[in-house]
N, C-alpha and C positions, 0 to 999 in steps of 0.2 A: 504494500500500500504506500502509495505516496500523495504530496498535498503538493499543490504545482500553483503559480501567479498570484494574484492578489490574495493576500487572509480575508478571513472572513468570519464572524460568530458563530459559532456551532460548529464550528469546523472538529474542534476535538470530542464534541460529542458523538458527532461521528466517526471520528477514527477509534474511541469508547466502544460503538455499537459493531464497527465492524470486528475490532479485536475479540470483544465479547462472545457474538454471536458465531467465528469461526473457530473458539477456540469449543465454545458448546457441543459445536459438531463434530469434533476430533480433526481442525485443521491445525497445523501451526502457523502462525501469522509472524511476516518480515515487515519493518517498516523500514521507508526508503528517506532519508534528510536531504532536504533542501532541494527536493522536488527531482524534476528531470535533470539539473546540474549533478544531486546526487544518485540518481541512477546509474548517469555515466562513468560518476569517478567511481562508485562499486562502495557505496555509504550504506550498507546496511545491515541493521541491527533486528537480533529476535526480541519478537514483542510477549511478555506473559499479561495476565490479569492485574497484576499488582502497577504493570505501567502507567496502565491508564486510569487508575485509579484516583477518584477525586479531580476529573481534568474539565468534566462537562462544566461547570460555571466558568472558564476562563476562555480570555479572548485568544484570539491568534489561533496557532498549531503548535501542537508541541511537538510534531514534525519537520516544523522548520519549511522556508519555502525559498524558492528564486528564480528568478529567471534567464534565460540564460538561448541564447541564437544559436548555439553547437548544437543542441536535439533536433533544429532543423534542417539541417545538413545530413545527407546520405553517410556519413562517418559516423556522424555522433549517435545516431539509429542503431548503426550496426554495432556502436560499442553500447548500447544499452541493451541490447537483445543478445550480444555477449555474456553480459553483465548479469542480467535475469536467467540465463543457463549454466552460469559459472555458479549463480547458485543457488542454484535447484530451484528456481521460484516456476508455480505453474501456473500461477493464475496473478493478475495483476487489479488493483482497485484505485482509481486514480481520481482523486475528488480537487474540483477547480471550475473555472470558467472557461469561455469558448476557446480559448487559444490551449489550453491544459488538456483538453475534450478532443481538439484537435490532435494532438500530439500523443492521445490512446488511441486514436482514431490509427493512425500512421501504422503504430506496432499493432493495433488489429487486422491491418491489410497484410501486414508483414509473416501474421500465421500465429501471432503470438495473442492467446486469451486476456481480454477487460472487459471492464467494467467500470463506467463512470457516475459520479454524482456531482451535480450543481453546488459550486460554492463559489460566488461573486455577489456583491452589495452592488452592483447593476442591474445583477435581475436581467440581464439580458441573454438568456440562453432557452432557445426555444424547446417547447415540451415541457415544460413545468412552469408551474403559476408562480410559483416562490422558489428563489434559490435561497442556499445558505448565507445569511450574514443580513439580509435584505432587512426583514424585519428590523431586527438592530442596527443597523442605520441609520434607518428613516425615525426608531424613537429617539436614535443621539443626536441628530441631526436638527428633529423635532421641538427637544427638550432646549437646544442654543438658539432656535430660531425664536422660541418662545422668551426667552434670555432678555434678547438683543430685542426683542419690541417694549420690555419695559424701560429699560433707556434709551430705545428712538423715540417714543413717546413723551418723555420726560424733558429730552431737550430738542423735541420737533424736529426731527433726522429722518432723512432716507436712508434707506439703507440697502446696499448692495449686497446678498448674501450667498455666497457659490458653494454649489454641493456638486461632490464628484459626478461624475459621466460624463467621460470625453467623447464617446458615441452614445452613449444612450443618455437621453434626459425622465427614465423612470424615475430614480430617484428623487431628481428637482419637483418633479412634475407632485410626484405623492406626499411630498413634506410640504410643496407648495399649497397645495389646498387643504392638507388637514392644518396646518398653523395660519390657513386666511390670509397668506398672503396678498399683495393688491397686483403682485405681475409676477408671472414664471416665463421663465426664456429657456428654452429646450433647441437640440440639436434637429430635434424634427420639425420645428415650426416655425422658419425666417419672419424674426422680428428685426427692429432697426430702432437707432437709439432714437429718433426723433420720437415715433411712438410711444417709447418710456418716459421722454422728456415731458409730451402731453400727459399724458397716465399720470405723472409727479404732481403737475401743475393743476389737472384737474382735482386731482385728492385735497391737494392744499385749498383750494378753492373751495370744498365743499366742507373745507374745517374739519379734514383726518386728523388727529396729532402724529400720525408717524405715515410713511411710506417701507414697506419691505418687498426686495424683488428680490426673488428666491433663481438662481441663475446656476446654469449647468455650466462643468467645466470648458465644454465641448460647443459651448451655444454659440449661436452667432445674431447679437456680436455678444462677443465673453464679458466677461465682469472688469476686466481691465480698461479696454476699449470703453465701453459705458461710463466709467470712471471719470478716465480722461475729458470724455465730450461733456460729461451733466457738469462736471467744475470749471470749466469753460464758460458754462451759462448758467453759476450759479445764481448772480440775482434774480435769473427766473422764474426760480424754482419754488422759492418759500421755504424751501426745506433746507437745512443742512445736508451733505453727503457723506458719508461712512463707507468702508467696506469690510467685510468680514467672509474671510477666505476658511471654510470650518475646516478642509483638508484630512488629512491622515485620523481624527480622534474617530469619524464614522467609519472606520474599520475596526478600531478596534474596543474594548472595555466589556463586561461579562454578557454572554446571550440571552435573550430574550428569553421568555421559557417556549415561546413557539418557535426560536431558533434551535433552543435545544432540543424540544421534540421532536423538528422535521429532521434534526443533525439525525437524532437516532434513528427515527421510522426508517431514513435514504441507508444508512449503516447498514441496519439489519437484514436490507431487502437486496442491497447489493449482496450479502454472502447467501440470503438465498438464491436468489437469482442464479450463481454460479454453482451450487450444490446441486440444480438441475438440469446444470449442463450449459446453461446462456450464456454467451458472452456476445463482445461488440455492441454493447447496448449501454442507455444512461437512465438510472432508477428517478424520476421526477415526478412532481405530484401535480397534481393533477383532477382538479375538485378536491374529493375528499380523500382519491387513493392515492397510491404509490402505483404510476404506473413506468414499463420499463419501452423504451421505444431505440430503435438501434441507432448508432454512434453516427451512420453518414447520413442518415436524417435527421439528427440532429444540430451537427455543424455547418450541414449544405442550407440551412431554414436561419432566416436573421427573425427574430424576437423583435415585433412591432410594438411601441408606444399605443396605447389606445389612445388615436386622439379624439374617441369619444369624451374620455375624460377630461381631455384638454380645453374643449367647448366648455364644457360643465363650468371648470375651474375660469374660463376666460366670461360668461357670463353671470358668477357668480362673485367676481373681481369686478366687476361693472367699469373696471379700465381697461379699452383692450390697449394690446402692445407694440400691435400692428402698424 
């Protein structure tokens, strides 16, 4: 088992549920550090019960993760599928986002047995509603967004606030309307800062005490750009300008308890899945089950924003950004 690209919440509940439930079965369980970098350098340690013991409340992996350009290479392939016969591994469990998914995808072509599970706070990997970490994000995310309008309020501030996704605007999009924000800017939906600038102008005019525009890393135009132009034309505005960059904290701090539970259900359902012989496939949920759908339809399909909800949020912000 390995944990490959961005951490994410629940992550080691999961690597919990899969050690757990393989060791149940009379498997023995390898884990692999620091992802596909340590597959190839040959980083692998045996896992018992007592490892993972007490790890589900904590962030991160305790597998360690990174990333690394050599797994894409026809060499570094071949030294990991080296690597997995040098020792005795039969089956592989490789929990991460699209590019991590990818890259079990590769050693599945190759002949070599996996199985994947979702772990990215993008949320953007198709076939499952919820990946790992997501939840917990969007409440830390949530919880600063909610922060930062008691002191926009207080001294009558805009505020510029950027949540990760540099392709996907999930994230922004879902913190944006549960904290009310007055504008969300997403990778899917070209907005332009004149439209914010009105959106500002109108709020103040209607006597908001605060402005917050909830802004994806990936948006166009990003939070820096906006920055620049709204203080350009601050006497506009009415408002003061701020910006707050939340960054790295929404990856990490303890899971959700519906991060920990989806960590385990996806855990448990990978080793069964493989105990009846499946592989090239990723365990995601899916309404209320755990369903398992194979690896090159899962990587070959990009994961759409609904921009039903983005309507929603843009007529319930009564500023559009447009």
């Amino acid at each position: 088992m390995l944990t490959s690209g961005g951490d994410a919440p629940g992550t080691n509940a999961c690597i919990r549920a899969v050690v757990r439930a393989a060791l149940s079965s009379g498997y023995e369980v390898v884990g692999i550090r620091r992802g596909y970098a340590g597959l190839m350098d040959g980083e692998f340690e045996v896992l018992d019960g007592r490892f993972v013991g007490g790890i589900a409340h904590h962030g991160g992996t305790i597998l360690k993760t990174a990333r690394t350009e050599r797994f894409k290479t026809e060499e570094g392939q071949k030294q990991a599928l080296d690597n997995l016969e040098k020792h005795r591994i039969d089956v592989l469990v490789v929990l991460g986002g699209d590019g991590s998914l990818t890259g079990a995808l590769r050693l599945h072509e190759a002949g070599f047995p996996v199985m994947g599970a979702p772990a990215t706070i993008d949320n953007d990997v198709a076939f499952t509603d919820m990946a790992m970490g997501v939840d917990t994000a969007m409440n830390t995310a949530l919880r600063a967004i909610d922060k930062i309008k008691d002191t926009a309020s207080s001294h009558r501030r805009a505020f510029l606030v950027e949540t990760m996704g540099r392709d996907s605007g999930y994230l922004a999009l879902m913190v944006g309307m549960a904290s009310a924000a007055e504008a969300i800017v997403i990778p899917e939906v070209p907005s332009t800062c004149e439209g914010i600038l009105t959106s500002i102008k109108q709020a103040h005019q209607k006597g908001k005490a605060h402005f917050i525009a909830v802004i994806a890393e990936g948006a166009d135009p990003d939070c820096r750009t906006l920055d620049e132009y709204l203080r350009e034309r601050q006497d506009e505005l009415g408002f003061g300008v701020r910006v707050s960059i939340l960054g790295y904290i929404q990856r990490g701090g303890a899971p959700t308890a519906f991060d920990r539970l989806l960590g385990t259900r996806l855990g448990a359902a990978a080793v069964s899945q493989l105990a009846k012989g499946e592989t090239g496939k990723m365990v995601g949920l899916i309404g209320s089950k755990i369903v398992a759908t194979d690896l090159a339809e899962v990587v070959s399909t990009k994961r759409q924003v609904d921009l039903d909800l983005y309507n929603l949020a843009q007529m319930l912000e009564t500023y559009p950004t447009t």
